[in-house]
N, C-alpha and C positions, 0 to 999 in steps of 0.2 A: 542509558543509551549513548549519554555524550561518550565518543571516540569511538564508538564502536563502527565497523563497518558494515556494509547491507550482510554481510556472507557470515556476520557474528550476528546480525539479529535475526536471519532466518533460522540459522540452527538454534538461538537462545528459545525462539516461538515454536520450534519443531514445525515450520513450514517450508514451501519449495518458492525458489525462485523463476522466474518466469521475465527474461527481456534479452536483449541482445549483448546490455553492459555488463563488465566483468563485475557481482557483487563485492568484492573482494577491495577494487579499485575504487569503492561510493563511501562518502562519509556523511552519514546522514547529520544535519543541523538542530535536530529534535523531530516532535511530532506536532498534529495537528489534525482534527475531527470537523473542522467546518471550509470546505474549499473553499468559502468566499476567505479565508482567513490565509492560507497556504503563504509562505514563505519558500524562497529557492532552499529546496536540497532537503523540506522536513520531510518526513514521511507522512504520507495523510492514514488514519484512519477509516476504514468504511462502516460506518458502524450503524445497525440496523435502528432503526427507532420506531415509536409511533408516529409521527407527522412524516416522516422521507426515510428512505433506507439511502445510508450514503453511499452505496454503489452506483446510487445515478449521477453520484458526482466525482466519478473518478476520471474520468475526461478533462472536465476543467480543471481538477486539481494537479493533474499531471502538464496542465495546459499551463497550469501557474507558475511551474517549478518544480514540484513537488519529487524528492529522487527516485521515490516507489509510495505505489499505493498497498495496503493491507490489505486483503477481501478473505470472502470465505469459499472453499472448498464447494460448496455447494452453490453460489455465485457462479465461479468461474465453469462448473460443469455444465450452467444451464445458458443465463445470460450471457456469460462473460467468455466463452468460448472462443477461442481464435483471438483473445482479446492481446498485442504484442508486448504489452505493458508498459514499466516495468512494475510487475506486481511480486506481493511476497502473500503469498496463496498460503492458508490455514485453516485448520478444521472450521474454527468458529470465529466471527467475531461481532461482540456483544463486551457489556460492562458487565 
């Protein structure tokens, strides 16, 4: 992922972008699966689990820094609706 940009890692995940920023112009810093942990510019993860689904933490981690969050297709249809982002929307995501 290092140098790539948001608009090379949506098309690399076959997902849609969703925010007002040009993806094109983000350079993401890496990644990151625990908001409490989020650095400026990673991309966080949402990633579903048994104790928390990280979709409830896409707020704070966007709140942290974070350049885009990843969620899933069926997140954003139900909860995450009208959500501005910036999210990179994909089928699933799960390990």
């Amino acid at each position: 992922m290092e140098g790539m940009t948001l608009a090379e890692v949506v098309s690399a995940v076959e997902g849609t972008f969703v925010g007002l920023d040009d993806p094109a112009e983000i350079t993401p810093t890496g990644g990151c699966i625990d908001s409490r942990d989020v650095e400026t510019g990673q991309l966080f993860f949402a990633l579903p689990g048994e104790q928390a689904d990280g979709h409830r933490f896409i707020d704070p981690a966007l709140a942290q820094g974070a350049s885009a969050a990843v969620v899933s297709r069926a997140w954003r249809a139900n909860e995450g609706a009208g959500h501005p982002g910036p999210l990179i929307v994909v089928a699933a995501v799960d390990l």
